[in-house]
C-alpha positions as CSV (number, residue, x, y, z in Angstrom):
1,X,56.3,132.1,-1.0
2,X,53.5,131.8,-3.4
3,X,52.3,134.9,-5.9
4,X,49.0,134.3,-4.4
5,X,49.5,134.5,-1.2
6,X,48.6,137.5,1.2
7,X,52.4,137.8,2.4
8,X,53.6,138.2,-1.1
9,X,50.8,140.9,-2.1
10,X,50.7,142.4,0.6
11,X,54.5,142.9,2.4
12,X,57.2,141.0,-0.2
13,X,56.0,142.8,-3.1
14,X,55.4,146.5,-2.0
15,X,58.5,146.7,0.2
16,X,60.1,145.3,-2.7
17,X,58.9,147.8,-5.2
18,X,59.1,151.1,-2.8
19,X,62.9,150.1,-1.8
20,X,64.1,148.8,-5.4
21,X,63.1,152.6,-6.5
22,X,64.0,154.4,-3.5
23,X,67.6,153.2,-4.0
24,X,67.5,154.1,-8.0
25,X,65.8,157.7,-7.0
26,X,69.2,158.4,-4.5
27,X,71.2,157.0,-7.4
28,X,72.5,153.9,-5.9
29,X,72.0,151.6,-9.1
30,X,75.0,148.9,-7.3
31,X,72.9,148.9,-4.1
32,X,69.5,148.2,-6.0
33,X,70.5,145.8,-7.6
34,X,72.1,144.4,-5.1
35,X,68.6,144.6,-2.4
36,X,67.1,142.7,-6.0
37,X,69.5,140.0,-5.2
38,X,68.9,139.8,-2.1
39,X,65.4,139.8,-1.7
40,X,65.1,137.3,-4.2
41,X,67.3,135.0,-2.5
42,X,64.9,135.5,0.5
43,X,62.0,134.8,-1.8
44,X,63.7,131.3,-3.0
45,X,64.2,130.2,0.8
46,X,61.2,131.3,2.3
47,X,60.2,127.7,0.8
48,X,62.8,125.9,2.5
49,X,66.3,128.1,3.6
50,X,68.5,124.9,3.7
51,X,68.4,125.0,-0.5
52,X,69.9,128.4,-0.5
53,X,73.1,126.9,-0.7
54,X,72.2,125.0,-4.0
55,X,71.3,128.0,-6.2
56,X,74.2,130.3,-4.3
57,X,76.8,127.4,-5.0
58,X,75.3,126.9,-8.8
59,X,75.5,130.4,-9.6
60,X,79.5,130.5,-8.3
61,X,79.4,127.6,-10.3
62,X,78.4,128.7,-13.9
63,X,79.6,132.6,-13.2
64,X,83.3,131.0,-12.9
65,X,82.7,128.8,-16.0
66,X,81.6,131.5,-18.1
67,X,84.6,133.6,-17.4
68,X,86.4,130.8,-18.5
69,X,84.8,130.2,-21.7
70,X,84.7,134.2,-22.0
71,X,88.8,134.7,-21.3
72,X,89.5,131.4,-23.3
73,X,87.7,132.8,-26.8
74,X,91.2,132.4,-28.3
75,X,92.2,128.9,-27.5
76,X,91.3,126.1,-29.9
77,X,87.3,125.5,-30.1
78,X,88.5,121.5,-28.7
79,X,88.8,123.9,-25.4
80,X,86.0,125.7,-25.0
81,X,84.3,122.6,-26.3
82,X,85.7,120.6,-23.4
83,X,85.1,124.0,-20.6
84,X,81.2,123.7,-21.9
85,X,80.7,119.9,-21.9
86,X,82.1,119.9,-18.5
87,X,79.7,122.8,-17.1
88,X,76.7,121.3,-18.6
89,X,77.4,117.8,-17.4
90,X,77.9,119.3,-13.5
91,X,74.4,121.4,-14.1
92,X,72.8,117.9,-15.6
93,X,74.2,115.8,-12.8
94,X,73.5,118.5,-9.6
95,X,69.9,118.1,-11.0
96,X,69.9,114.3,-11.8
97,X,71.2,114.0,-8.2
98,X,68.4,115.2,-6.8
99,X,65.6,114.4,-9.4
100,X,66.3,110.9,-10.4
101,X,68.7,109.5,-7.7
102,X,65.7,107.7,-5.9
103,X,64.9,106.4,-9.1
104,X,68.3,104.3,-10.1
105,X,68.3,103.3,-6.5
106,X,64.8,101.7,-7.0
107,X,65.8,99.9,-10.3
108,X,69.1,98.6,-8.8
109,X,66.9,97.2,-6.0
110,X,65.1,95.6,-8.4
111,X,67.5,94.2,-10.9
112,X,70.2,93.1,-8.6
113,X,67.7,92.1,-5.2
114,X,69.4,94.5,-3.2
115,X,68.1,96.6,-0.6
116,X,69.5,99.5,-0.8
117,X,67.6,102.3,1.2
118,X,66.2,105.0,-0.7
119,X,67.2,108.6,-0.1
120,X,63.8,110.2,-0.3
121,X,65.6,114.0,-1.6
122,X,62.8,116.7,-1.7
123,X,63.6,118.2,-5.2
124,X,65.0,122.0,-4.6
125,X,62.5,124.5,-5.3
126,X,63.2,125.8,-9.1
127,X,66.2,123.6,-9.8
128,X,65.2,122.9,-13.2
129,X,64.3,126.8,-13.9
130,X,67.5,127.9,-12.8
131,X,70.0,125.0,-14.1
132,X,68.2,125.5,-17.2
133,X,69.1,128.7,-17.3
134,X,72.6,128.8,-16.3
135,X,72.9,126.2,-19.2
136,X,71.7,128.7,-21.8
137,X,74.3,131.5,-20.4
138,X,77.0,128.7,-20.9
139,X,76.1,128.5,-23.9
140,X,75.7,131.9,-24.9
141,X,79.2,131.9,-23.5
142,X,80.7,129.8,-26.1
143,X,78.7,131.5,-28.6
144,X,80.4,134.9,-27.8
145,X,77.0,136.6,-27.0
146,X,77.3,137.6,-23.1
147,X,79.6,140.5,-23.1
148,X,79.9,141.8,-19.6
149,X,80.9,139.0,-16.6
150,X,79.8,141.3,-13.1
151,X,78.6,139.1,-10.3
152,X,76.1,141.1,-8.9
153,X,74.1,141.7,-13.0
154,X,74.9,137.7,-12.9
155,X,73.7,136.7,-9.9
156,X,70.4,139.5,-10.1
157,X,70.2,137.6,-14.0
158,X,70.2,134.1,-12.1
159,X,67.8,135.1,-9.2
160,X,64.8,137.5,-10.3
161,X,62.2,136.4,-8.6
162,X,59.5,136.7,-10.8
163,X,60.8,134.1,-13.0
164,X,62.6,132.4,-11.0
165,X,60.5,129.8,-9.5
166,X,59.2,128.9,-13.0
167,X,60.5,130.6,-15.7
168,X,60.4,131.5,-18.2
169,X,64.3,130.6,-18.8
170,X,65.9,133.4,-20.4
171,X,69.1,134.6,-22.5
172,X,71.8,136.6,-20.5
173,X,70.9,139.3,-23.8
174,X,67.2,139.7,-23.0
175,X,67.4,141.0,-19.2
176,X,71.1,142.5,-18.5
177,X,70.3,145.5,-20.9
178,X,66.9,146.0,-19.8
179,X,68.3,146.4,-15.7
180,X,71.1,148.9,-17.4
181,X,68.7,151.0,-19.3
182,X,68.5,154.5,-17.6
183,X,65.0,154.6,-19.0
184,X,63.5,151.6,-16.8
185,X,65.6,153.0,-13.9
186,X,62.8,155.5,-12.8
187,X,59.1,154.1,-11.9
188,X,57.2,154.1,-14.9
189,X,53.3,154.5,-14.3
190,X,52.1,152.9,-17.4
191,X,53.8,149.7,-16.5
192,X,52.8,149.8,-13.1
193,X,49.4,149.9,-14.4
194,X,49.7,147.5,-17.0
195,X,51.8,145.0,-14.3
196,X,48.6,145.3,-11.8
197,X,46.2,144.5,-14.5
198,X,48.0,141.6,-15.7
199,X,48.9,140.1,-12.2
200,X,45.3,140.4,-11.9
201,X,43.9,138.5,-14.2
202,X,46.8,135.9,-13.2
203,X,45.5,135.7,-10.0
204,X,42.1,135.4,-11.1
205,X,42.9,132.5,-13.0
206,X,44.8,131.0,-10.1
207,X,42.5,131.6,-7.5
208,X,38.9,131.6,-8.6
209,X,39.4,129.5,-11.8
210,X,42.0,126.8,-11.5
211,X,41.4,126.3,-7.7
212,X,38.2,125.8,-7.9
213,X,38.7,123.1,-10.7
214,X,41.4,121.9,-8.2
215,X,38.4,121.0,-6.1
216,X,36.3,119.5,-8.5
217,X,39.2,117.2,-9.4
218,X,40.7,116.4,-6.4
219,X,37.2,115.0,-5.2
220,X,36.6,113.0,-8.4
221,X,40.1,111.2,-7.9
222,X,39.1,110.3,-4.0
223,X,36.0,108.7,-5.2
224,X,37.3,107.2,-8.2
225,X,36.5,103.4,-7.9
226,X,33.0,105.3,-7.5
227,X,32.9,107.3,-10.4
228,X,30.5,106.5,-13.8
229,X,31.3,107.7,-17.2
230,X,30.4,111.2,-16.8
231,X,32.0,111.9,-13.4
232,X,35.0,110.1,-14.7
233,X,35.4,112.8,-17.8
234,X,34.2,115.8,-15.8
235,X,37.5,115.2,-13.1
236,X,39.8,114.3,-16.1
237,X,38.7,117.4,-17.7
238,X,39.1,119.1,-14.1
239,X,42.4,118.3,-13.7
240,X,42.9,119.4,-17.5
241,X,41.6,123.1,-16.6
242,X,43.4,123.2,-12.9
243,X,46.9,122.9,-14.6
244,X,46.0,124.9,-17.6
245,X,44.6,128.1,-15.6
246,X,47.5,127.6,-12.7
247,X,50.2,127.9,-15.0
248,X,48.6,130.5,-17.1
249,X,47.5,132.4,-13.9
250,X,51.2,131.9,-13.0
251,X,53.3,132.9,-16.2
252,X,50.6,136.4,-16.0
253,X,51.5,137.0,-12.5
254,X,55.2,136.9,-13.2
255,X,54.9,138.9,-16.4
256,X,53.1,141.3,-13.7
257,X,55.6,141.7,-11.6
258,X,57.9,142.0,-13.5
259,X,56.4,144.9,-15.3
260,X,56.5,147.1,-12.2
261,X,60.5,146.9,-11.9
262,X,60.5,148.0,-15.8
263,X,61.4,144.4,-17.1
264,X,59.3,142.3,-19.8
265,X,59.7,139.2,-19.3
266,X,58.9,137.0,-22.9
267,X,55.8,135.1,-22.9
268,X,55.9,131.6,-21.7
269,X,52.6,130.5,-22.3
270,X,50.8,131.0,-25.6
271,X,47.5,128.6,-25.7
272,X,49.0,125.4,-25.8
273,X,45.9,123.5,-26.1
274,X,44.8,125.1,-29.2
275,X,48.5,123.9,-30.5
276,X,48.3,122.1,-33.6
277,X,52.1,120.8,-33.4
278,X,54.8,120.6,-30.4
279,X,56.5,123.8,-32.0
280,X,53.5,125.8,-32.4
């Protein structure tokens, strides 16, 4: 399900909003929370349900790992050391699996003149969002900076769907106290306002401005044994503007969203073209 789609703006998102608050105004926070969850879940597999069972195994996953490295603060650091290394390694190899599996079989094919068949895996929607993620909680884990382990904040932490389809990856610390707050627990005009206006101008940049470059580009690359000097620049510098606008149109859409459940979400996209350096 796309941010930009008419099922999205016009069903997923209201009926998210109206029953997220309905729940908080009869004072069931657990159940709100809960729906969160849940609808978020059904956000993920409206792409493709079969994945669910990645993301719902990962987070069992990294939710049992932290508790470990949370109820093991007083062994010797070698331990935790050894609990961490092994949960990032399982994150790193469920997404290797699926990412570059096709890849070593290719370059075993060709070193050894096998012919292995390839596997062709579809890569899960978000897996590198979300394994990301987890990875930072397991580390804030072993730092000692996640101090409450409930399933339901976890899995609602894990499965937000504003940011979870692509980010931005955040700390454990940055959205568990903003869900507990009792202020953002009531709906708060000004950042409904504010979300609308900025999911607006995200979907402006999706739609009008990097689809329509989408065109431009996607037409030069079809004729490109055609193309002279100036057509060739003109679709490089399409392409250029399509992914610059989409994922700017994207980031503003999910900061958007976000807004109208109460939650800012850090910015993710700060002009990277005008960067002067890689940590700009």
């Amino acid at each position: 399900m796309l941010f930009n789609s008419y099922i999205f703006i016009f069903v997923f998102l209201p009926v998210s909003f109206f029953v997220y608050f309905l729940l908080l105004q009869k004072r069931y926070k657990t159940a709100a929370k809960g729906f969160l969850v849940i609808a978020s879940l059904f956000f993920y597999a409206w792409w493709n349900i079969h994945y669910l069972p990645i993301i719902l195994s990962s987070m069992l996953f990294n939710y049992f790992m932290g508790n470990q490295l949370n109820q093991n603060k007083e062994k010797i650091k070698s331990y935790q050391k050894s609990l961490l290394t092994f949960g990032i390694v399982a994150n790193l190899t469920l997404l290797g699996y699926f990412k570059y599996t096709d890849f070593f079989i290719e370059n075993i094919n060709l070193a050894l003149h096998t012919n292995l068949p390839l596997l062709h895996l579809a890569l899960p929607l978000a897996i590198s969002f979300f394994t990301f993620q987890q990875i930072a909680y397991l580390v804030d884990s072993y730092k000692g900076e996640t101090t409450e382990y409930n399933f339901l904040n976890y899995a609602l932490f894990v499965t937000f769907f504003p940011q979870l389809i692509a980010g931005p990856i955040v700390h454990h610390l940055e959205m568990m106290p903003q869900f507990s707050s009792r202020w953002n627990l009531v709906k708060k005009y000004k950042n409904i306002a504010l979300g609308i206006f900025i999911f607006s101008i995200g979907l402006f940049k999706k739609v009008i401005i990097a689809d329509t470059f989408a065109l431009w580009a996607n037409y030069g690359f079809d004729q490109s044994p055609l193309l002279g000097f100036w057509e060739a620049w003109a679709t490089s510098l399409s392409y250029t503007f399509e992914l610059y606008f989409d994922f700017s149109g994207y980031t503003d859409m999910a900061i958007g969203v976000a807004l109208l459940f109460n939650i800012r979400l850090p910015i993710n996209f700060n002009s990277p073209y005008k960067s002067l350096d890689i940590q700009a």
